[in-house]
C-alpha angles and dihedrals in degrees: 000000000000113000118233130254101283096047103266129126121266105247096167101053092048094058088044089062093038091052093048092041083059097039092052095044087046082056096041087053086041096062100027095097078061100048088111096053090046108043083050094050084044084054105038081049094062098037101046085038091121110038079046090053094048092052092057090039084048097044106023090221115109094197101039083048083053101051087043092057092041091057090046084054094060103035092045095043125354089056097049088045094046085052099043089048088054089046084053089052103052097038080055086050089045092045098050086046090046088061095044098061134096095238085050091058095036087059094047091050092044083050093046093051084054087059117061096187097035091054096053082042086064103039089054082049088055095042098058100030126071097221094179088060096042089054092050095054097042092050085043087054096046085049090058094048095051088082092055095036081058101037089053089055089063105041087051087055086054100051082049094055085046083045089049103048096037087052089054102058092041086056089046102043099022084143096053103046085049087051090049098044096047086049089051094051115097090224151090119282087245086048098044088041085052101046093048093045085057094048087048093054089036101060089040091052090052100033091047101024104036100029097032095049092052092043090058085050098053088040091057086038099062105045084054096054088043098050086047090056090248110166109242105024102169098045095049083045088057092041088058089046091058096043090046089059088065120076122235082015102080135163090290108088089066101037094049094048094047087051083051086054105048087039096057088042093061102261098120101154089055085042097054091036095052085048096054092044089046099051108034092040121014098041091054113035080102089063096063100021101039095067089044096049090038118011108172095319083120096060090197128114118245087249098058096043084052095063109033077054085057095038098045095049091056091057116033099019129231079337080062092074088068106029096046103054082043094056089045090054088045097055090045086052094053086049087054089052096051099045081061100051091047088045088041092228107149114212128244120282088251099036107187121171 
C-alpha cells in the first residue's frame, strides 16, 4: 500500500481495499447457492444470442421478444430434460422392483444353472458372505439417501426458475450487462473486447461442440439399445451422453459393458451387433463431428479441457464442465493480454479470439 504525500501510511486506502475485498467476497458468498442457474441462463444467453436478437428485430419489443425467447427455452429444452429425467426415474424404480421380485430371482438361478463356474463362484460368495445383512444394510442406505435425492429435485426446479428469470432480463437488457461488465473490468476497451470475444466463442464451442456432440452419441446410442431390447434404454442413452462429455472417457465405457452383458446372458446376436455399432459409430462420431462443430475455436489442448472438466466437476458439480474448460480459456485470454502489454504489442482496434 503507497504512503501519502507526507510520508504516512495510507490508512485510508488500505481500509478501502480491505472493505472491497469483504463486500465482494459477502456477494460472492450471497449468490454462490445460484451459481448453476447462472452460469446456465449466462450460457443459454450466448448460445441462443442470434435467434434472441431476430425475435426483437421481428417483433421491435425487447421484453415481448424476451418472453417469446424465454417460452421457446422451456418448450425446446427445460421441458424435454425435466421428461427424460422423469423417464430416468421410473426405468431406476423399474429396475429396483425388477430385482425385488420373485421372476427376477428365479432368472438369475435358471442363468446361473447354465453356468456351471458362475454358479460355484456364487455359492463361495454366499458362504462367506452374510447377504441378508448385506441387503439390510444396502436398502437402509438407499432409505437415508431418499431425503437428499429429494432434496436435490428441488432444489434442481429451483436453479431452473433462477435460470429462467435471470434469462429473462439478459435477453431483455443484453446491451446494458456487456456495458457493465466491460465497466467493471480492470482493462483496456481492445483487451476487454478480447477477452469477452474469447469467452463468447469459449462457452458456443462447448455448448455446440462438447454437449451437442455427446447429445447426438447418446441419442444414437439409445435408439440402438432400444431396438436391441436393452432395458433402460433411455437411461443407458443419457449416461453415455454424460461419459461421452468427458475427453479420453468416451461412450464407451457404457456401450462395451452392456455387449458384455447381452453377450454373457445368451443374447449373442444383440451382443455382436451393439459392438459393431459401438465401436464403428458411436465411438467415433467425435472424431468426425467434434472438429466441424468446434474446429480450433477452443484454443485449448485435449489435456488441459480434460482437466479443467475433471477439475471443474469436482468443484462445482455437473455446472463444473462448463465452468471449468471456460476458466481455463480465460485465464489463457488474460496470458495473452499480458504477453502484449510486456512485449508492449497493442492489440487491433477490433480485437476478436
Amino acid at each position: 500500500m503507497s504512503t501519502q504525500g507526507d510520508g504516512r501510511f495510507d490508512w485510508s486506502g488500505l481500509t478501502l481495499f480491505l472493505a472491497s475485498v469483504a463486500i465482494f467476497a459477502l456477494c460472492g458468498w450471497i449468490v454462490w447457492p445460484f451459481l448453476p442457474g447462472m452460469t446456465a441462463a449466462v450460457v443459454l444467453a450466448v448460445v441462443t444470442a442470434r435467434p434472441q436478437q431476430w425475435l426483437a428485430h421481428r417483433f421491435g419489443n425487447r421484453t415481448l421478444a424476451a418472453v417469446l425467447a424465454v417460452a421457446v427455452v422451456v418448450i425446446a429444452i427445460v421441458t424435454p430434460t425435466l421428461l427424460v429425467a422423469s423417464a430416468i426415474g421410473s426405468r431406476a424404480l423399474e429396475f429396483v422392483r425388477g430385482l425385488q421380485a420373485s421372476s427376477a430371482q428365479q432368472g438369475f438361478e435358471a442363468f446361473l444353472a447354465q453356468h456351471a463356474r458362475l454358479d460355484a463362484l456364487y455359492e463361495s460368495f454366499r458362504q462367506n458372505v452374510d447377504a441378508d445383512q448385506m441387503l439390510e444394510k444396502s436398502l437402509s442406505s438407499v432409505a437415508g439417501r431418499i431425503a437428499p435425492l429429494v432434496g436435490r429435485s428441488l432444489g434442481a426446479l429451483f436453479q431452473i426458475v433462477v435460470m429462467l428469470f435471470m434469462l429473462f432480463f439478459l435477453y431483455r437488457d443484453r446491451e446494458e450487462a456487456v456495458a457493465t461488465v466491460r465497466a467493471l473490468l480492470p482493462l483496456e476497451d481492445d483487451e476487454t473486447s478480447f477477452l469477452l470475444g474469447r469467452l463468447r466463442i469459449s462457452i458456443q464451442a462447448l455448448v455446440l461442440g462438447r454437449f451437442a456432440v455427446a447429445g447426438i452419441q447418446g441419442l444414437v446410442a439409445g435408439v440402438v439399445f432400444a431396438l436391441l431390447g436393452v432395458h433402460a434404454a433411455v437411461l443407458l442413452g443419457v449416461a453415455v451422453t454424460l461419459c461421452a462429455l468427458v475427453p479420453a472417457v468416451g461412450a464407451v465405457v457404457v456401450w462395451l459393458p452392456t455387449a458384455v452383458v447381452l453377450a454373457l446372458t445368451g443374447h449373442w446376436l444383440q451382443a455382436a451387433i451393439l459392438f459393431v455399432i459401438g465401436a464403428l459409430i458411436i465411438s467415433t462420431l467425435d472424431n468426425f463431428l467434434y472438429p466441424i462443430f468446434v474446429g480450433s475455436h477452443l484454443r485449448l489442448h485435449t489435456v488441459p479441457i480434460f482437466l479443467a472438466m475433471l477439475g471443474g466437476v469436482w468443484l462445482f458439480g455437473v455446472t463444473g464442465l462448463v465452468l471449468g474448460p471456460i476458466a481455463f480459456n480465460v485465464a489463457a485470454g488474460l496470458g495473452h493480454i499480458w504477453r502484449r502489454r510486456v512485449r508492449g504489442v497493442p492489440f487491433p482496434s477490433d480485437a476478436e479470439a
